[in-house]
C-alpha positions as CSV (number, residue, x, y, z in Angstrom):
1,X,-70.2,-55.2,81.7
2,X,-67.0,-56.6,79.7
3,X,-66.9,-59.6,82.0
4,X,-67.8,-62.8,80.8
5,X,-70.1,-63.4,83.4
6,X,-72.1,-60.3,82.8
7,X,-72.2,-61.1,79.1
8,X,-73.3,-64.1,79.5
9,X,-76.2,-63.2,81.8
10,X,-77.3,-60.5,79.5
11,X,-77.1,-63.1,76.6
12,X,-80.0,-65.1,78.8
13,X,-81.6,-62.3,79.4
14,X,-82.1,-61.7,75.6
15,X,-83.5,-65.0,75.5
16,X,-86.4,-64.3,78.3
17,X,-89.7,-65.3,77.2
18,X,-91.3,-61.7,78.3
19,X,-88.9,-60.2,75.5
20,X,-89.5,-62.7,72.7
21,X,-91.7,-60.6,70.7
22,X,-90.1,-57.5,71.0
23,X,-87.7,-56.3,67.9
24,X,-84.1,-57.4,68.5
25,X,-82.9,-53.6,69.7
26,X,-85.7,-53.8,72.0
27,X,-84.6,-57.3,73.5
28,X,-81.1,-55.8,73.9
29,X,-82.6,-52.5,75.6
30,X,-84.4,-54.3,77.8
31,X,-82.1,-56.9,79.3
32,X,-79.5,-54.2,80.0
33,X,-82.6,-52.4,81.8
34,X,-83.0,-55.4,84.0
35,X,-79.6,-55.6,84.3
36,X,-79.4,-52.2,86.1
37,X,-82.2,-52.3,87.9
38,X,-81.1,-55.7,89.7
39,X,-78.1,-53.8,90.1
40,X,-76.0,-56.2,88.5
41,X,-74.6,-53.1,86.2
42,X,-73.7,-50.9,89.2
43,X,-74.0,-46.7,88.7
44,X,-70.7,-45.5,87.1
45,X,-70.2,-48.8,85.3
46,X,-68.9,-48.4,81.7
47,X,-71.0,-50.6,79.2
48,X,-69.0,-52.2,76.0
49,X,-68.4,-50.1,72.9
50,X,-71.6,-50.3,70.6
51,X,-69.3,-52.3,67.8
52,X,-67.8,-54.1,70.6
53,X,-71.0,-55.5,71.5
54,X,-72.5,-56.2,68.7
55,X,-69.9,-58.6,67.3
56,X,-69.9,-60.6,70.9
57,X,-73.7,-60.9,70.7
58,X,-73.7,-61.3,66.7
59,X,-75.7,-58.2,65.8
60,X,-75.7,-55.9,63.6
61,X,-73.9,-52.2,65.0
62,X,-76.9,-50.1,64.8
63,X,-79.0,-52.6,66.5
64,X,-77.3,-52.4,69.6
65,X,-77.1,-48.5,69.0
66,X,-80.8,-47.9,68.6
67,X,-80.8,-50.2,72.4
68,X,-78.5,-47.3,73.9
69,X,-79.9,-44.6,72.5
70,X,-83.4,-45.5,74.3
71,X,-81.6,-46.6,77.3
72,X,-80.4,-43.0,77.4
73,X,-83.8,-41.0,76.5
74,X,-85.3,-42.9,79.3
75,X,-82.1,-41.8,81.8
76,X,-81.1,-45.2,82.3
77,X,-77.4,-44.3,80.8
78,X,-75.4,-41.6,79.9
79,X,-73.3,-41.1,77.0
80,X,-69.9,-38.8,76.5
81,X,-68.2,-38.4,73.6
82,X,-64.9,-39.6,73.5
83,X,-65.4,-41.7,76.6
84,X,-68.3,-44.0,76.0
85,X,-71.3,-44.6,77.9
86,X,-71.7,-45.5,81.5
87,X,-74.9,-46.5,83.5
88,X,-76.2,-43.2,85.3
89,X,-75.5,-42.2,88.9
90,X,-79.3,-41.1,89.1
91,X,-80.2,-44.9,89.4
92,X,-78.5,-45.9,92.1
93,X,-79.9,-42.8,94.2
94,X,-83.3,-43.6,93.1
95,X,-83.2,-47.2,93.9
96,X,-81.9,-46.4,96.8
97,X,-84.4,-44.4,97.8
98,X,-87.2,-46.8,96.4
99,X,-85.4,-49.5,98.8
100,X,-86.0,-47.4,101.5
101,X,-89.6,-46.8,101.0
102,X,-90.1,-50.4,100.0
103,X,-88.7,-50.9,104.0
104,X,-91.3,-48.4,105.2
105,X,-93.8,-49.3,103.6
106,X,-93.7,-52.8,104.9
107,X,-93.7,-51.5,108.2
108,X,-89.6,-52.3,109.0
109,X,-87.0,-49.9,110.4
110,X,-83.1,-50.3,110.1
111,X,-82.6,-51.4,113.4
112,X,-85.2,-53.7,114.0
113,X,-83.9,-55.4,111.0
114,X,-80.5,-55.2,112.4
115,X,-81.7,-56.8,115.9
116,X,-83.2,-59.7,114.5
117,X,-80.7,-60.7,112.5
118,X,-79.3,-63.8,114.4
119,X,-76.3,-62.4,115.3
120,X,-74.5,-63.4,118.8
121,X,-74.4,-61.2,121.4
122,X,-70.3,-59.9,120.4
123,X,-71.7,-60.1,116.9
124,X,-74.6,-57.1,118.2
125,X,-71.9,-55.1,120.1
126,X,-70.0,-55.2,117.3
127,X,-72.6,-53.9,115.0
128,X,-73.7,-51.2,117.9
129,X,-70.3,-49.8,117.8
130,X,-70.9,-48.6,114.0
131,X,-67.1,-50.2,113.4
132,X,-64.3,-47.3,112.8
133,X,-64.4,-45.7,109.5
134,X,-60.7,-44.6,108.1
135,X,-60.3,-41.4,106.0
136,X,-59.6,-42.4,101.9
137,X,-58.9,-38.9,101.1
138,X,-57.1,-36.0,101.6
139,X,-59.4,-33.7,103.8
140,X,-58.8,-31.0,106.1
141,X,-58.6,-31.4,109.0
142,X,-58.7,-35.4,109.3
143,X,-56.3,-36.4,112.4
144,X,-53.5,-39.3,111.9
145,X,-53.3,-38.9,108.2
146,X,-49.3,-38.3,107.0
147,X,-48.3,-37.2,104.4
148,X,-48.3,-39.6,101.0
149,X,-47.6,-37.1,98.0
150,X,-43.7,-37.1,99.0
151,X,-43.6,-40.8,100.2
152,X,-40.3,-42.0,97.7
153,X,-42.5,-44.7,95.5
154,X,-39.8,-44.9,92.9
155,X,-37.2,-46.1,95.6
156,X,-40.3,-48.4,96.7
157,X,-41.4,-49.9,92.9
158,X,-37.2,-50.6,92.8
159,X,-36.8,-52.2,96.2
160,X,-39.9,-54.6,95.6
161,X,-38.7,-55.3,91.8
162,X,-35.0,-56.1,93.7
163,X,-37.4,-58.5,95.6
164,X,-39.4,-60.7,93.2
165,X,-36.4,-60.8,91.2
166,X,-34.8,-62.5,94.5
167,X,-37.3,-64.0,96.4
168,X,-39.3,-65.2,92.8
169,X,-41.9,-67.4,93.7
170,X,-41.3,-68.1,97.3
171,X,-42.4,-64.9,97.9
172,X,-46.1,-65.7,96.2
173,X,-46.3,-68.6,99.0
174,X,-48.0,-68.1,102.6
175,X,-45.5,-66.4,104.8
176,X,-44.6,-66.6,108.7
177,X,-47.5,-66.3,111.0
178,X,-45.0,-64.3,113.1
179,X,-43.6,-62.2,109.9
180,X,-40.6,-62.4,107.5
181,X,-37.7,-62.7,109.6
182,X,-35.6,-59.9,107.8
183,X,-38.6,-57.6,108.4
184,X,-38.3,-58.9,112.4
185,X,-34.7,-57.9,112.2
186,X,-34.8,-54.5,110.7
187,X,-37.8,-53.5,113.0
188,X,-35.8,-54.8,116.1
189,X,-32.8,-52.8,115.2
190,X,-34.7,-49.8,114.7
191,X,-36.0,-49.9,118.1
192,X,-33.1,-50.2,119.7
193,X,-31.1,-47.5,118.2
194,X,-33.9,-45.3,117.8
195,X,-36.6,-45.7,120.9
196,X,-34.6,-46.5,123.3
197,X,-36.3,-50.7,123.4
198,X,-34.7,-53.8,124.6
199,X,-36.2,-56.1,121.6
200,X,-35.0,-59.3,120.0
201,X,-36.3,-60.3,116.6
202,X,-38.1,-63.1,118.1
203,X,-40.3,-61.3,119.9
204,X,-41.6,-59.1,116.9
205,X,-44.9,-60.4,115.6
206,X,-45.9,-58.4,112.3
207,X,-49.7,-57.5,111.9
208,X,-51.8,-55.9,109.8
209,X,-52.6,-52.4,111.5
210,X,-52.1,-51.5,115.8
211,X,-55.9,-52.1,115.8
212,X,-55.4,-55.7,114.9
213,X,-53.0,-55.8,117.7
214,X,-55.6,-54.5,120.1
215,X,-58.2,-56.9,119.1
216,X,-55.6,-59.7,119.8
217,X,-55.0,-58.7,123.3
218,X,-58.3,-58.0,124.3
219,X,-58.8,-61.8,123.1
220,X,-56.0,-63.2,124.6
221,X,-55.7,-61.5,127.8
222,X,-59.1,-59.8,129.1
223,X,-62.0,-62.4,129.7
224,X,-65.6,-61.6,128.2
225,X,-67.0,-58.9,130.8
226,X,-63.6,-58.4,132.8
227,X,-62.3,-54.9,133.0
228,X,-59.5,-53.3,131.2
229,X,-58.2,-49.6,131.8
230,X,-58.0,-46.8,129.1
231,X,-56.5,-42.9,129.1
232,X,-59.8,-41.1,129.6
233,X,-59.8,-39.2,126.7
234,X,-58.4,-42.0,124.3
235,X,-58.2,-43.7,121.0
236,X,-61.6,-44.6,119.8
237,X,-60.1,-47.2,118.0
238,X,-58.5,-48.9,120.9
239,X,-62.0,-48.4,122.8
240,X,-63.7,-50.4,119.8
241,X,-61.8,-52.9,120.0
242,X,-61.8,-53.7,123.8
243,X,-65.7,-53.6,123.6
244,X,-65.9,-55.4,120.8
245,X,-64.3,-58.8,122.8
246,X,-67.0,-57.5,125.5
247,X,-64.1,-56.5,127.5
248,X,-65.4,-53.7,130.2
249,X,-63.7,-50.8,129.3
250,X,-62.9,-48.1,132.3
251,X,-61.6,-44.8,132.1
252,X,-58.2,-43.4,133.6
253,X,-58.3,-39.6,133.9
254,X,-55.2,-38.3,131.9
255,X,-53.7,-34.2,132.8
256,X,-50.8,-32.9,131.0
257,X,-48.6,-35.3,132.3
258,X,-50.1,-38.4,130.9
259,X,-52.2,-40.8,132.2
260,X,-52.8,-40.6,136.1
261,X,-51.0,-43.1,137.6
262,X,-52.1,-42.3,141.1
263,X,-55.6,-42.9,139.6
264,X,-54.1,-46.5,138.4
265,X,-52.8,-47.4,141.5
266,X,-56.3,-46.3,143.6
267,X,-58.5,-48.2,141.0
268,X,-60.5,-51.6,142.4
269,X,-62.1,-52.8,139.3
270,X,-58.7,-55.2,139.3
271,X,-58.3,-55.1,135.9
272,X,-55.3,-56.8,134.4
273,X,-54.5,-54.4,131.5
274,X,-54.0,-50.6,130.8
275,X,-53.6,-49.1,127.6
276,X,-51.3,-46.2,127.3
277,X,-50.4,-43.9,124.4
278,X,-46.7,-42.6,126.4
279,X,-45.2,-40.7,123.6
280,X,-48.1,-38.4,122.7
281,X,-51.2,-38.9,124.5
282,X,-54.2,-39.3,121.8
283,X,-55.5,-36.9,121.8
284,X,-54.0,-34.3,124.0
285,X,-50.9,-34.4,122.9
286,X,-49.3,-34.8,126.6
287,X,-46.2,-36.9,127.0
288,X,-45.8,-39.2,129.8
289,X,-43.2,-38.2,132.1
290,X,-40.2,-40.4,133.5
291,X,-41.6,-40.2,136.5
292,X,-44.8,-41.9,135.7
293,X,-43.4,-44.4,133.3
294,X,-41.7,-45.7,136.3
295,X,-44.7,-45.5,137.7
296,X,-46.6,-47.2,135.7
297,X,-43.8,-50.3,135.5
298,X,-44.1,-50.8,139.1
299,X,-47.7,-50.5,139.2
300,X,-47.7,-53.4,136.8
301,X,-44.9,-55.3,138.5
302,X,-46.4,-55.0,141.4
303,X,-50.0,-56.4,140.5
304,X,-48.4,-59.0,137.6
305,X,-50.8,-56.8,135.0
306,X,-49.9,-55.8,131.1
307,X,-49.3,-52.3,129.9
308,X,-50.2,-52.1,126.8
309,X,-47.8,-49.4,124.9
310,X,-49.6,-47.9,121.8
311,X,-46.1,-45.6,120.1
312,X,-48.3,-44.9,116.9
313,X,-46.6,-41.6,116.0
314,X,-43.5,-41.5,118.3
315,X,-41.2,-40.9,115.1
316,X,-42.7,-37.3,115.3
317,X,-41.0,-35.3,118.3
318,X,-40.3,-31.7,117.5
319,X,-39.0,-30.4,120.7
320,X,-36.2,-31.8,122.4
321,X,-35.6,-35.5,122.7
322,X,-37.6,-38.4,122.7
323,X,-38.2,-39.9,126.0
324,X,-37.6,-43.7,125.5
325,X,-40.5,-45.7,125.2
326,X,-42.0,-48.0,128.1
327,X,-40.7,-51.1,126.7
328,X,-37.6,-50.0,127.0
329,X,-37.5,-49.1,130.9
330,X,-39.4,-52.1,131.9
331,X,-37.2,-54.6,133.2
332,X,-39.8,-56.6,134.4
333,X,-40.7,-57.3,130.8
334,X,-44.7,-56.4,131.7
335,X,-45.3,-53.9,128.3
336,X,-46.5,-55.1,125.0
337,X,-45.3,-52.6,122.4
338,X,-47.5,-51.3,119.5
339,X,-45.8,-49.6,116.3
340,X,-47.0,-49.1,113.2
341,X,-46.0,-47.9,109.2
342,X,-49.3,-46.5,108.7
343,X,-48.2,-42.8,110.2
344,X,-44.5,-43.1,109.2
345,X,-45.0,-44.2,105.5
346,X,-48.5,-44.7,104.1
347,X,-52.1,-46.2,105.5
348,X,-52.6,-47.9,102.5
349,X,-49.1,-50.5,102.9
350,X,-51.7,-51.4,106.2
351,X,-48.7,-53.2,108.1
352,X,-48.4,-52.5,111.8
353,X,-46.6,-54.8,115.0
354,X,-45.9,-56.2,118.2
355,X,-43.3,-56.8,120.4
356,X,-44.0,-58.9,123.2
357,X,-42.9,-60.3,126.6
358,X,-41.1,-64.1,125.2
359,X,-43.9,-66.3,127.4
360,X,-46.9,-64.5,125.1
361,X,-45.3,-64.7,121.8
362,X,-46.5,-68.8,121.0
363,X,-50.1,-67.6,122.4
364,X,-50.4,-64.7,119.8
365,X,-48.4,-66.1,117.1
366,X,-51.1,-69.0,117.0
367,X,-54.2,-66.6,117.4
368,X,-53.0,-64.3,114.3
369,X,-52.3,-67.6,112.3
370,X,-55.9,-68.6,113.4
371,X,-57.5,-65.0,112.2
372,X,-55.9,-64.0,109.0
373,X,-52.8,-66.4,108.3
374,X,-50.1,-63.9,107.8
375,X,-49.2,-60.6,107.0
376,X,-48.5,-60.3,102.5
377,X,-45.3,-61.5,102.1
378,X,-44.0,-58.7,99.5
379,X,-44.6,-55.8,100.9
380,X,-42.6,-57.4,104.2
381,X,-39.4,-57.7,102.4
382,X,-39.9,-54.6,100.3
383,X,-40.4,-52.6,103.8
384,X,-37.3,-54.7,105.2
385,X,-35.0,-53.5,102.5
386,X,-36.5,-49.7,102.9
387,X,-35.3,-50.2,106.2
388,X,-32.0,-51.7,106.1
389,X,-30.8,-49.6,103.0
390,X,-31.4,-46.1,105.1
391,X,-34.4,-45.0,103.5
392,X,-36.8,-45.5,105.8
393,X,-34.4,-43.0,108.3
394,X,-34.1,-41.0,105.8
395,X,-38.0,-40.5,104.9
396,X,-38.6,-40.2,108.7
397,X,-36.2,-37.5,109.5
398,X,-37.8,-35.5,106.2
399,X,-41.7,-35.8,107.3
400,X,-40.1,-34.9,110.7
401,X,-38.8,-31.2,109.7
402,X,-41.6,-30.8,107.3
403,X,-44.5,-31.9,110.3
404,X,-42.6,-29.7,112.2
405,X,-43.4,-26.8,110.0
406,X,-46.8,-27.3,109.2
407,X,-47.6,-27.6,112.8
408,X,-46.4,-23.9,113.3
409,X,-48.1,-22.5,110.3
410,X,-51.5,-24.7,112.1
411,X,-51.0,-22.9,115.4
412,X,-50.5,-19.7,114.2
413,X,-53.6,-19.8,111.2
414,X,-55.7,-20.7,113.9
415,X,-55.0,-18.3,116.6
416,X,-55.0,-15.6,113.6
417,X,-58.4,-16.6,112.3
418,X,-59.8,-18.6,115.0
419,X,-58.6,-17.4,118.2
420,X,-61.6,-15.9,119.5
421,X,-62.9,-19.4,118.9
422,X,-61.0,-21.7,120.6
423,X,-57.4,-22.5,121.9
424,X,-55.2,-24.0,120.7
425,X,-53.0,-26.6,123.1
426,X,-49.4,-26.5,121.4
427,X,-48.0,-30.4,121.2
428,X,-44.7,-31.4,121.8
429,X,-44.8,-33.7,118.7
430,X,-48.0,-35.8,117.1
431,X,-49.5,-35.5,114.0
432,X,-52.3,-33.3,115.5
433,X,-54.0,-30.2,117.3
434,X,-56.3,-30.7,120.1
435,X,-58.1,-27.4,120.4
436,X,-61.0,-26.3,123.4
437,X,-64.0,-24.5,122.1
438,X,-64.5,-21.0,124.3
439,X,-68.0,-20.4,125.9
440,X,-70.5,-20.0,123.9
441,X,-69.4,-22.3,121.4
442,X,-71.6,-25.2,120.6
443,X,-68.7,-28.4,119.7
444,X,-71.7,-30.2,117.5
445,X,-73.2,-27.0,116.1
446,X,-69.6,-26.0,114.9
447,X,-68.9,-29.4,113.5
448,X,-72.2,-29.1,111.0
449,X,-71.2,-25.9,110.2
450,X,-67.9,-27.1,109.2
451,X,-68.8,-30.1,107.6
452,X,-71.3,-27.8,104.9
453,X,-68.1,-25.7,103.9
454,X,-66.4,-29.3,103.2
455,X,-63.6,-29.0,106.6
456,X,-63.9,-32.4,108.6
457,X,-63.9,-31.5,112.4
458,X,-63.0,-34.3,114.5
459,X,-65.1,-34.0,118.3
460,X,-63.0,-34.3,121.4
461,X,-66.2,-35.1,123.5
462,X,-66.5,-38.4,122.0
463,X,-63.1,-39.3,122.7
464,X,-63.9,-39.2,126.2
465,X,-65.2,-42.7,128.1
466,X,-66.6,-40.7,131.2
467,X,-69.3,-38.4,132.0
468,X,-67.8,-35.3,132.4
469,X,-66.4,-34.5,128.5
470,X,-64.4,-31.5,127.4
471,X,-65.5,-29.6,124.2
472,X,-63.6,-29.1,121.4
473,X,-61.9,-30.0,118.1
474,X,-58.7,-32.4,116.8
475,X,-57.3,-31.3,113.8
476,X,-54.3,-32.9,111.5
477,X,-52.5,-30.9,109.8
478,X,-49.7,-33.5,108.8
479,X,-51.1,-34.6,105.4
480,X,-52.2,-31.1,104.4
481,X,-49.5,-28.4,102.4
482,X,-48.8,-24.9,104.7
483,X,-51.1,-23.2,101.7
484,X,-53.9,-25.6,102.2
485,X,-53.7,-25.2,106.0
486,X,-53.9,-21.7,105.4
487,X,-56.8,-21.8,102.9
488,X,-59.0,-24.3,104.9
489,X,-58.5,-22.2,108.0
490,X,-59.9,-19.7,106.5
491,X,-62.8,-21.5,105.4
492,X,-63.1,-22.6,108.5
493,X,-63.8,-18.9,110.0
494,X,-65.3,-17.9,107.5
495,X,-67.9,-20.7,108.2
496,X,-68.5,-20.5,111.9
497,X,-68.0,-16.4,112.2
498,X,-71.3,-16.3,109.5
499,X,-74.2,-14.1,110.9
């Protein structure tokens, strides 16, 4: 409401012939009405200090008073002492609900409205898929979510100060389609030293998030109704994305070795693509042995086809070493790599990349410039200095040991309080729990129940592409404290267990 804009409109609002006659309190009460109910002053929205606005409007203080105290009796606002007064929540439920029976009343459902909306045919699949909603809170037991409350932002605020005062201005201009160069560098040396890759700065190409990186492949390298192959269960994510370029997504069968790769050879759909999560399977947990990387690089010598390598949480192995990533072991140079800093430091910095065979960078360099320009060039050389000066290492090794722990208080809360319930499959690393509900157990009855004491239950049946779907939960545990594992456990049991 302190905007100009909004000012200004309620100033031609006063001046609305229906509101002429009416006193000058009236006039002001009634515009700011109007104002709500168009929705222009959204619920939640705090409204100007009564002095404030009477001197921008030229009134006298208890003029505009009188105008919120009737706003108020009639529930249109709500007034705290202390705070000042904000447009009520109430409203926006009720119009809400008024839309809706507006809708119904002239006959119209959602989806009709939806279908006949002139969209293409992508544009319907698209809509059909519902999109992929991300978690903006802390909430047990949301999968993929690390921890933020320890990330170091003091080193971070210092680092990116360091960098304005460098870069100055340069750094407000558009940036490298590809990415800053001393990000490139930093990311290709970790790779090398730490996952075991063969990568060259050039071939980096910095993105927004992994599932901007899917959507680019399934543009650039699967045609519109050609088939591409996915661990079966998988990343929804990845799924979305496929079917969203009207790619025809089929399903690989995965154990606890990985995915199938006697399945990959025997498949005939001739797809040109697979998409593979190696280091821990999403969302079993399984990590892909030698064996079957090598497998899987021949396969795709063999047949000139892609393997798409998703290593979204491959920082977080907690037993034994690491096996080194695809990339690394292909010396056919058939894998594009997927990494990302949303698991390792924070969603919200929503900076991810790509490393990629040398005769495809060009090709996706000019299809990222074409869809959003370039990744923010701040955060790129703040991350590159977090890197180079040890702290991204150093933040990595501590989320590590302190995963590593809440993982064991997870397994053994829920085989204490939950055990006759489901079980528990124990994962090598990850940054979640996939657990398999026991007969008798509905997997959608347990999730309402859970969702009414407040605990978010991620589905494993809707992870899986094929028919026959296993039932069960996957829970994080990563971003949640041992006591509030403990505690939401409980609640958890306490929910499901009640006569």
């Amino acid at each position: 409401m302190s905007k100009t804009f909004e000012l200004e409109t309620l100033k031609i609002r006063l001046n609305d012939a229906d509101f002429r006659r009416l006193d000058l309190h009236q006039r002001i009460q009634r515009s700011l009405r109007a104002l709500i109910l168009d929705g222009a002053l959204s619920p939640g929205v705090k409204l100007p200090a009564t002095r404030a606005l009477a001197k921008s409007l030229g009134v006298a203080r208890d003029t505009v008073e009188n105008a919120y105290v009737q706003l108020q009796r009639d529930g249109f606002i709500v007034r705290r002492g202390g705070s000042g007064s904000y447009v009520a929540e109430a409203v926006g439920t009720e119009l809400r609900g008024a839309a809706r029976r507006r809708i119904q009343r002239q006959g119209y459902k959602r989806d009709v409205m939806e279908q006949s909306s002139g969209l293409s045919r992508r544009g319907q699949v698209i809509l059909d898929s519902g999109g992929v909603i991300d978690p903006q809170v802390i909430k047990a037991f949301t999968p993929g979510l690390p921890e933020t409350r320890n990330f170091p932002t003091g080193v971070w605020e210092r680092l990116q100060r360091q960098t304005l005062k460098d870069y100055r201005t340069n750094a407000l201009l558009h940036g490298d389609p590809q990415g800053a160069e001393p990000l490139r560098k930093a990311i290709a040396v970790y790779l090398n030293l730490e996952r075991g890759a063969m990568v060259f700065p050039e071939q980096i190409l910095v993105l927004s998030s992994t599932r901007q990186a899917l959507y680019l492949c399934a543009q650039l390298l699967v045609d519109a109704g050609k088939p591409i192959l996915l661990e079966n269960p998988g990343y929804v994510g990845a799924k979305k994305a496929f079917e969203a370029s009207e790619a025809r997504v089929v399903p690989i069968d995965v154990d606890n070795q990985g995915i199938r790769t006697d399945l990959l050879r025997a498949d005939q759909h001739g797809a040109n693509c697979v998409y593979v999560t190696p280091s821990h399977q999403y969302p079993t947990g399984a990590t892909l042995s030698l064996q079957r990387r090598l497998e899987l690089i021949n396969w795709a010598a063999e047949n000139d086809n892609w393997i798409i390598e998703d290593d979204y949480d491959s920082e977080f192995h907690y037993e034994g070493l690491p096996t080194a990533c695809v990339q690394g072991l292909d010396k056919y140079k058939r894998t594009i790599y997927l990494g990302t800093f949303s698991k390792t430091l924070y969603p919200g910095l929503r900076m991810g990349y790509m490393v990629l065979p040398q005769e495809l960078v060009s090709a996706f360099t000019y299809a990222r410039s074409v869809m959003d320009g370039h990744t923010p060039q701040i955060p790129q050389l703040t991350l590159a200095r977090f890197m180079e000066d040890g702290y991204f290492n150093a933040h990595v090794r501590a989320m590590r040991k302190l995963y590593a722990g809440r993982r064991e208080v997870m397994l053994e809360s829920i085989g204490t309080h939950l055990g006759d319930i489901v079980t528990a499959l124990r994962p090598e690393g990850g940054l979640q729990i996939p657990c398999l509900l026991k007969t008798g157990w509905s997997e959608e009855k347990t999730i309402r129940q859970a969702a009414a004491a407040g605990v978010h239950l991620l589905g494993l049946s809707r992870l899986y592409a094929s028919k026959e779907k296993k039932q069960g939960w996957l829970l994080g545990y990563s971003s949640l404290t041992a006591y509030e594992i403990e505690m939401a456990v409980l609640r958890l049991a306490k929910a499901l267990k009640k006569p």
